[in-house]
SEMI-710281 format. One line per 2 residues: their letters; for each residue x, y, z of N, C-alpha, C. Coordinates in steps of 0.001 Angstrom, whole numbers, plus 500000, padded with zeros to 6 digits. Layout:
N
a	X:Y:Z:X:Y:Z:X:Y:Z ~ ...
% end
This chain:
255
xx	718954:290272:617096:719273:290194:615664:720642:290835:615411 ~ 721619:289908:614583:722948:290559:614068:722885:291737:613543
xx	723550:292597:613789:723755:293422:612479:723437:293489:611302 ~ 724353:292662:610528:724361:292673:608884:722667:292382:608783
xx	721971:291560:609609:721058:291002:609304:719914:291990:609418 ~ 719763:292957:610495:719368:294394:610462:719447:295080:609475
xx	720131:295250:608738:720876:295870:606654:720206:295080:606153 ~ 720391:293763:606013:719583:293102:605473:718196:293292:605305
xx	717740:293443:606346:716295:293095:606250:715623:294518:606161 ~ 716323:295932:606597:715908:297173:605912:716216:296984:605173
xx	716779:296389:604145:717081:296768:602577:715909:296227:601652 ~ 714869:295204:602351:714250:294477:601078:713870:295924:600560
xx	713753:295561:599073:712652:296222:598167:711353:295448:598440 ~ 710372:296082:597464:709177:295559:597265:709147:294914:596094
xx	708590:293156:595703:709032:292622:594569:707591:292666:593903 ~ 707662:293298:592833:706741:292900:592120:705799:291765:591930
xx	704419:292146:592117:703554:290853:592302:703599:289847:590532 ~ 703884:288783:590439:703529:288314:589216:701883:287696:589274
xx	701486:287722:587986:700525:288111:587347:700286:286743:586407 ~ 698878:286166:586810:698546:285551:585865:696914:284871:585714
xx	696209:284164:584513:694941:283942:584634:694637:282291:584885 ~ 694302:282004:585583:694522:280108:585356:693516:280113:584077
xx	693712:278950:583770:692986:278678:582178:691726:277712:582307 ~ 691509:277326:583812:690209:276370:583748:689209:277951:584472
xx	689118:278297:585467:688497:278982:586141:688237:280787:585369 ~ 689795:281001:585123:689347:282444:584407:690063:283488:585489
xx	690092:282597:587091:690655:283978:587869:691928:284416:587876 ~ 692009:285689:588159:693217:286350:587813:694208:285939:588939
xx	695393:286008:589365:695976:285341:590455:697546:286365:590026 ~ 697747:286874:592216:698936:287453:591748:699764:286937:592607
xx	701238:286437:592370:701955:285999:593221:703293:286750:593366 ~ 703997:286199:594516:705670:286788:595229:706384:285358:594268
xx	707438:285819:593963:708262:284725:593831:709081:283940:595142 ~ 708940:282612:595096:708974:281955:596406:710985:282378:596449
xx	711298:281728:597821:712693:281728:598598:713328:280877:598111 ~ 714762:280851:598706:715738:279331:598356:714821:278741:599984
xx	714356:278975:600899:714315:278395:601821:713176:277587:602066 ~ 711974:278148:601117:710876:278004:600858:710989:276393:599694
xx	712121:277399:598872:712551:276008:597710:712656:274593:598393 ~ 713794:275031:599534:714310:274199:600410:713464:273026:601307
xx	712257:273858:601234:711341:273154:602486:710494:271821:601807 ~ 710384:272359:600132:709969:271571:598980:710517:270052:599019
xx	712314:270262:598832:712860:269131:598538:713500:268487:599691 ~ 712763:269235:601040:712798:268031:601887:712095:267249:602100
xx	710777:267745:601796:709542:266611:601788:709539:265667:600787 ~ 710239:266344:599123:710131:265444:597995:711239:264123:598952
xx	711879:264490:599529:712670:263161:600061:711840:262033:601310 ~ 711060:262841:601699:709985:261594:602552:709292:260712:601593
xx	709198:261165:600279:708837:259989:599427:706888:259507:599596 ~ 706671:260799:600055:704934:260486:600181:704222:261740:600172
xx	703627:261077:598865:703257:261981:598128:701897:263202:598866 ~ 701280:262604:599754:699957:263260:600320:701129:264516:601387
xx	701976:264075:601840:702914:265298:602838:703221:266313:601401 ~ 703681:265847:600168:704108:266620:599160:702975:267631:598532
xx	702319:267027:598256:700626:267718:597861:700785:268882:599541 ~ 700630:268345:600391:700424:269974:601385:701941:270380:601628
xx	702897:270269:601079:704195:271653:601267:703603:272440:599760 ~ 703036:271624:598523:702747:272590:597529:701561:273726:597919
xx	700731:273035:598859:699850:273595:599024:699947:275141:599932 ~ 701204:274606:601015:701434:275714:601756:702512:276734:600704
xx	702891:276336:599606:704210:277277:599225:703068:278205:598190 ~ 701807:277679:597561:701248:278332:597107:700335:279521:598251
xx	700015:279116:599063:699365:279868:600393:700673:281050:600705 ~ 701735:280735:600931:702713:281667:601193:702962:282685:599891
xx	703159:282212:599307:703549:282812:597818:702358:284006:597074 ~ 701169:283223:597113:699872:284071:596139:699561:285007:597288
xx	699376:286328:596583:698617:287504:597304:697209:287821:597240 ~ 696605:286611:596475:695143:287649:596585:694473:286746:597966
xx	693925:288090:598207:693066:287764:599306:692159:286888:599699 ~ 691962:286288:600907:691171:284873:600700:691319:283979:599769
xx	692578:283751:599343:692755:282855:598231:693229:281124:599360 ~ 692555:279708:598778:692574:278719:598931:692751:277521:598447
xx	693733:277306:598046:694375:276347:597551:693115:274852:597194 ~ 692503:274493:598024:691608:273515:597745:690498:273691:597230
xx	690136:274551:596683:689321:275608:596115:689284:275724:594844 ~ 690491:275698:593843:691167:275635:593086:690921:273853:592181
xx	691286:274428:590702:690362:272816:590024:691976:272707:590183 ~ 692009:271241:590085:693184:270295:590402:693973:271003:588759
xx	693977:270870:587616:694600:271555:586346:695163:272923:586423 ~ 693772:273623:587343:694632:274895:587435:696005:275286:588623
xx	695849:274124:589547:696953:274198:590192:698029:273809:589909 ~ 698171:272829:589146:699171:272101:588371:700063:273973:587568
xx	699037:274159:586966:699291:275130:586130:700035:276560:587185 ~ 699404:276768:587658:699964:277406:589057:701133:277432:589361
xx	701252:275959:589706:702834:275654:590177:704247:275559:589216 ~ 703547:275361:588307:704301:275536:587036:705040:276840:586737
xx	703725:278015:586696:704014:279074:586459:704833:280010:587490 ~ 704611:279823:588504:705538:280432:589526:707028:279786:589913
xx	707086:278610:589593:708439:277694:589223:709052:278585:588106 ~ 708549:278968:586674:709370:280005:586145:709195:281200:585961
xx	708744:281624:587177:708642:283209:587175:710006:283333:588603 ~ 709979:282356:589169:711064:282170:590618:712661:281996:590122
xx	712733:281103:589131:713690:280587:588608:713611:280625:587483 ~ 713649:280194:586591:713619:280216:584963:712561:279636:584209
xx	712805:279770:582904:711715:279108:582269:712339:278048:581705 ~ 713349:277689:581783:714296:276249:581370:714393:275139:582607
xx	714530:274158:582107:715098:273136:583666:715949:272039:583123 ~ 716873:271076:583617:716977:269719:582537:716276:268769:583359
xx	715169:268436:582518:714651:267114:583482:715346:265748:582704 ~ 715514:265170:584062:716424:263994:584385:715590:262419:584135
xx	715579:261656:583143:714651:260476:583543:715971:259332:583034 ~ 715234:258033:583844:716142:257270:583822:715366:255968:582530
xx	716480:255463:581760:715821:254504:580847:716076:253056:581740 ~ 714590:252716:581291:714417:251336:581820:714946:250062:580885
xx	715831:250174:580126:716083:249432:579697:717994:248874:580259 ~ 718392:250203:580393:720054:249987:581071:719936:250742:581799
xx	718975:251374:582848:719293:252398:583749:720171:253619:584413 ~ 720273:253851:582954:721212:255027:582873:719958:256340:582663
xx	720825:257348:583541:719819:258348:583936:720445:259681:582203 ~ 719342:260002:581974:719321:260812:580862:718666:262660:581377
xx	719557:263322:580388:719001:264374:580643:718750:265223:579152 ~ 716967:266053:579678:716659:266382:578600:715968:267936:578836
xx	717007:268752:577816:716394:270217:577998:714916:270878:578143 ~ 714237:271213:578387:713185:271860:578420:712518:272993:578855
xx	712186:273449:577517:711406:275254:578252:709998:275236:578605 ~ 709633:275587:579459:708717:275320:580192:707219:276213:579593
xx	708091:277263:578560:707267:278513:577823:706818:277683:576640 ~ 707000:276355:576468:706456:275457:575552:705747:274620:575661
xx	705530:274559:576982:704698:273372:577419:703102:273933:577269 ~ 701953:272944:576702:700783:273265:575739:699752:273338:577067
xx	698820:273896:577038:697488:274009:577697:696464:274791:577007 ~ 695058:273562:577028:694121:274246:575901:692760:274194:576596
xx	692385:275053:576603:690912:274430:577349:689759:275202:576016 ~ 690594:275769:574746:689591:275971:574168:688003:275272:573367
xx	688344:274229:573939:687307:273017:573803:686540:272202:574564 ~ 686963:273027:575630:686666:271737:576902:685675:272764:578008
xx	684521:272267:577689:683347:272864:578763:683662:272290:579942 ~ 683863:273410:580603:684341:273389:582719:683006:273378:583307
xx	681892:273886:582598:680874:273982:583470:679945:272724:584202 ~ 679593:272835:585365:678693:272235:585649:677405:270937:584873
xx	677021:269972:585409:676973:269197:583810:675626:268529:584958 ~ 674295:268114:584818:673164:267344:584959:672632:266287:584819
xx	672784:265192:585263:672725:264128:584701:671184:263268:585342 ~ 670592:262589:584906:669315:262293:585077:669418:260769:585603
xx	669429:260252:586785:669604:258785:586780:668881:257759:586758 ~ 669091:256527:585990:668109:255763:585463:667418:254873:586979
xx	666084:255085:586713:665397:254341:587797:664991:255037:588992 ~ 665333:256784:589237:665300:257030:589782:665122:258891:589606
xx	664434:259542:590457:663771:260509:590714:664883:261855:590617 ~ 666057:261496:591450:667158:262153:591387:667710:262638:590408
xx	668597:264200:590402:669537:264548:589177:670816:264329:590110 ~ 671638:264233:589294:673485:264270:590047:673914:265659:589390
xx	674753:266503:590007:675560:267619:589583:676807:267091:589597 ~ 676981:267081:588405:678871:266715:588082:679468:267955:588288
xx	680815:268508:588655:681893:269278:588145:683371:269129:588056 ~ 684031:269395:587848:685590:269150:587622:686232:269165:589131
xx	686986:267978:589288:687536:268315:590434:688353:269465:590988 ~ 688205:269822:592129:689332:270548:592562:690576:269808:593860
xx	691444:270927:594149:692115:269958:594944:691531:269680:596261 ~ 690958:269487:596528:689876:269054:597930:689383:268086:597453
xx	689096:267845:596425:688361:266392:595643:689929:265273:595531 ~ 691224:265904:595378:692034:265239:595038:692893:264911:596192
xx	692868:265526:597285:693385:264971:598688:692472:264123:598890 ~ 691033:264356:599136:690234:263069:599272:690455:261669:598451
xx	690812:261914:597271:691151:260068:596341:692025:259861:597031 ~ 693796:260770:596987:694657:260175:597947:694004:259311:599010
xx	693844:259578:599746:693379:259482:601072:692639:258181:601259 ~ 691825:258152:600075:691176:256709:599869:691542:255537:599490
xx	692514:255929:598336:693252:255012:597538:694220:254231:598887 ~ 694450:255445:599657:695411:254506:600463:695024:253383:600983
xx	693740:253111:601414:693314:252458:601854:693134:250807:601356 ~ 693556:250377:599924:693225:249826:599213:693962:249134:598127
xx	695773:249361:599206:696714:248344:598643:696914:247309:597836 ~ 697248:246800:596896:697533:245234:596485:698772:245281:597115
xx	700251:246244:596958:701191:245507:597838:701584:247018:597602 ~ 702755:246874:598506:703484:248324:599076:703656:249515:597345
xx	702904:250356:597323:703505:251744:596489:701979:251333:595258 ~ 701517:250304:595440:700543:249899:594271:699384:250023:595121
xx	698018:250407:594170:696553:250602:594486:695683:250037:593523 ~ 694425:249421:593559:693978:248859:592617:693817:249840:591756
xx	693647:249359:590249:693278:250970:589102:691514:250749:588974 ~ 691181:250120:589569:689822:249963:589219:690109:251034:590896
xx	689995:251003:592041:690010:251446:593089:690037:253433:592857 ~ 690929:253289:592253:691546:254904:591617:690705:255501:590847
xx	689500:254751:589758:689419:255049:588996:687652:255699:589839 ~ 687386:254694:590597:685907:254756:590661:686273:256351:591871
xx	687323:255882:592591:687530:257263:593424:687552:258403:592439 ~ 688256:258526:591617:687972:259970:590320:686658:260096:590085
xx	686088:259100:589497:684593:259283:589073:683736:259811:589949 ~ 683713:259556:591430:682987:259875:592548:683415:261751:592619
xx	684495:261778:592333:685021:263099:593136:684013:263898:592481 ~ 683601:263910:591076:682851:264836:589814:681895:264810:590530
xx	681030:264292:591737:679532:264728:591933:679812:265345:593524 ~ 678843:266427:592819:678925:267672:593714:677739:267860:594591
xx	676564:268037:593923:675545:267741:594400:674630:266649:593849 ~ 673306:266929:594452:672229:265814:594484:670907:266942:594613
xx	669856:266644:593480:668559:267297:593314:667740:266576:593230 ~ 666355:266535:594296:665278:266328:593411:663891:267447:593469
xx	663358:267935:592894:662127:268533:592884:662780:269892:593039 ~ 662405:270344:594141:662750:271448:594594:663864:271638:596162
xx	664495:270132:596079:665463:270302:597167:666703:269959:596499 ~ 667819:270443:597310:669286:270161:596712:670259:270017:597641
xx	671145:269030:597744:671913:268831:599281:673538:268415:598301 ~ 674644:269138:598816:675998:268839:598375:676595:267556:598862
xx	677288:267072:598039:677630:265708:598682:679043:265652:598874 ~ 679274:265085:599767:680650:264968:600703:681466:263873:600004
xx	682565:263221:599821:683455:262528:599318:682706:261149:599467 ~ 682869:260622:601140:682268:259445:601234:681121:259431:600985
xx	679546:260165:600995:678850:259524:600242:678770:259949:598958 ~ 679466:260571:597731:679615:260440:596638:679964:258916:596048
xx	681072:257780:597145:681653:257180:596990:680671:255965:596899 ~ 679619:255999:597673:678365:255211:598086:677524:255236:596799
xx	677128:256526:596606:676406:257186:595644:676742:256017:594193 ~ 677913:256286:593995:678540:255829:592540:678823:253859:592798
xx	678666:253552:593679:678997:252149:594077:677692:251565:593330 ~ 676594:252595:593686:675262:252080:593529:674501:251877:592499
xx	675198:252513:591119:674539:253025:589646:674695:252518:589258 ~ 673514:252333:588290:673216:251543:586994:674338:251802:586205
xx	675270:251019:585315:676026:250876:584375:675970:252504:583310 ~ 674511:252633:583051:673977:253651:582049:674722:255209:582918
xx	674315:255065:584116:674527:256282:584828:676027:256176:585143 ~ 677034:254986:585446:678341:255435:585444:678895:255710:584105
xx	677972:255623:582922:678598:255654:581511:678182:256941:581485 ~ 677731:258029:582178:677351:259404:581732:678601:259967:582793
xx	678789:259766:583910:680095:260424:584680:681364:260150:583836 ~ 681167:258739:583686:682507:258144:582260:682746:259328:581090
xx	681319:259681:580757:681609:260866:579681:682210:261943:579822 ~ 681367:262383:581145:682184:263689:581275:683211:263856:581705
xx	683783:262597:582502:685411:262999:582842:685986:262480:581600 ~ 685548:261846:580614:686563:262286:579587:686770:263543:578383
xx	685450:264024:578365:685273:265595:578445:686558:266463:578874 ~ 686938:266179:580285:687757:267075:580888:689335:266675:581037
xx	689258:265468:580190:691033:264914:580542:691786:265268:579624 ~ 691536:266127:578676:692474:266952:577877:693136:268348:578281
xx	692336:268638:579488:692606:269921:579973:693375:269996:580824 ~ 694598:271177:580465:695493:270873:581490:696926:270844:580464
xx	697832:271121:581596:698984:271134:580972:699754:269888:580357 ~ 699990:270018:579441:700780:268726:578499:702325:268095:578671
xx	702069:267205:579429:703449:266624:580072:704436:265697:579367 ~ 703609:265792:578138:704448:264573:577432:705518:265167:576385
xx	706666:263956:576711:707912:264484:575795:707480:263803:574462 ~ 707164:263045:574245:707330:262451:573301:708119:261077:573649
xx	709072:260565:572401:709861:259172:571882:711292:260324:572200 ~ 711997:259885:573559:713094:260494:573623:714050:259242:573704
xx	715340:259213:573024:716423:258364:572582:717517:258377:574079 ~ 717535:257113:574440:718495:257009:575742:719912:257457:575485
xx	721256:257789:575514:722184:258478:575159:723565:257450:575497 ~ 723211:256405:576216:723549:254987:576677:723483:253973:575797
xx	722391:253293:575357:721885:252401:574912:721072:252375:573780 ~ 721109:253591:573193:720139:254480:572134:718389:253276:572080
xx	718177:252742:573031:716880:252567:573537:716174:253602:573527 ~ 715030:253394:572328:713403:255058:572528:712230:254167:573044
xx	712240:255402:573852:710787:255426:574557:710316:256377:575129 ~ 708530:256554:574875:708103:257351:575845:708265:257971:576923
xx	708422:259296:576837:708939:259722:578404:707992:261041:578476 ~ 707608:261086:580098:706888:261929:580282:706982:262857:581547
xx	707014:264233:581725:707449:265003:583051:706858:265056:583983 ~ 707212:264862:584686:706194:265216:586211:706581:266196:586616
xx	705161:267217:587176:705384:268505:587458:706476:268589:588634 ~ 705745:267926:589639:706696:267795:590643:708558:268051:590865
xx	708905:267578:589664:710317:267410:588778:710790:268738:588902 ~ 709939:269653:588400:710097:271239:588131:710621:272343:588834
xx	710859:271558:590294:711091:272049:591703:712618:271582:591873 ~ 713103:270499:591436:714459:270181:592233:715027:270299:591394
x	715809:271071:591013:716368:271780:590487:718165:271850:591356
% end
């Protein structure tokens, strides 16, 4: 090891852990603010352009980053990680960014300020808990719950499978994969067995209309929760073309 780099590396201080509660779960969570190198490792993957490699560098920068103990990223409901990544994006760097979107009408790329200390998340309405559902014709209960990210590498994973043509997936394909992810377990009487992705996937192929209209409920129960990505009707600066525009977390990183 160089020199300077010896100074260097006796010199760290100790950085203060940041501090925060996710808003679906309740747990407290303390993190390091991540590196430029760490940053770095981010927006080389955002350049492989696939998204399941991108989902695990977030996954490892949160593993590197959070200090509490035994803490697991897939473990975690898919909202509160979102939220996660958010929050340590401006505790690392700022709470401002300009996100960049391009209008589809003259493809001129636009840029639009945003503080990130404004962006909305409410779960004061939205029951996280565990949910029972009784299925028609049959002896069985289903245990719904909110996905986490282990439920959401698994849709990836499936969806891939199930192309119409390069970058597209059926939305009926996507949709029944979400619905599946919500069942957790399976009861009857006095026995209870957890169910694994693929046969959740079986499970839900198989139901009466009545019984996918009760999973239908509760994931719409839970699709308000979560951080609020939408800009609104933003005006192109080109072509003064408005339209809907909306952030992707992902965005929040390349900086």
């Amino acid at each position: 090891m160089s020199e300077a780099l010896d100074i260097f590396n006796s010199s760290k201080t100790v950085i203060p852990d940041i501090r925060c509660v996710l808003p679906g779960s309740g747990e407290e969570i303390f993190m390091r603010p991540y590196t430029t190198s760490e940053q770095k490792s981010i927006l080389k993957t955002f350049e492989s352009e696939d998204e399941i490699l991108l989902g695990e560098a977030f996954d490892a920068l949160l593993k590197n980053c959070v200090t509490n103990k035994g803490f697991n990223p897939d473990a975690m409901l898919s909202r509160d990680r979102e939220y996660l990544l958010i929050k340590l994006r401006q505790e690392s760097d700022s709470d401002t960014y300009a996100h960049r979107w391009k209008c589809e009408e003259c493809n001129f790329y636009n840029t639009t300020d945003i503080n990130l200390t404004k962006l909305d998340e409410d779960i004061a309405d939205i029951d996280l808990s565990e949910k029972e559902i009784t299925l028609e014709g049959n002896d069985s209960v289903l245990v719904l719950g909110p996905a986490t990210r282990a439920d959401e590498k698994n849709i990836a994973k499936h969806i891939r499978k199930y192309p119409i043509k390069k970058d597209q997936t059926s939305h009926a394909e996507i949709l029944n994969a979400a619905y599946a992810a919500v069942i957790k377990r399976v009861k009857k009487g006095d026995r209870e067995c957890a169910v694994d992705f693929k046969t959740a996937m079986t499970m839900f192929s198989n139901l009466h209309m009545d019984d996918r209209k009760q999973i239908e409920d509760y994931m719409e129960g839970l699709k308000e929760y979560g951080v609020d990505m939408k800009l609104g009707k933003e005006t192109c600066k080109e072509c003064r073309e408005v339209s809907d525009q909306e952030m992707n977390w992902v965005s929040f990183f390349l900086k």
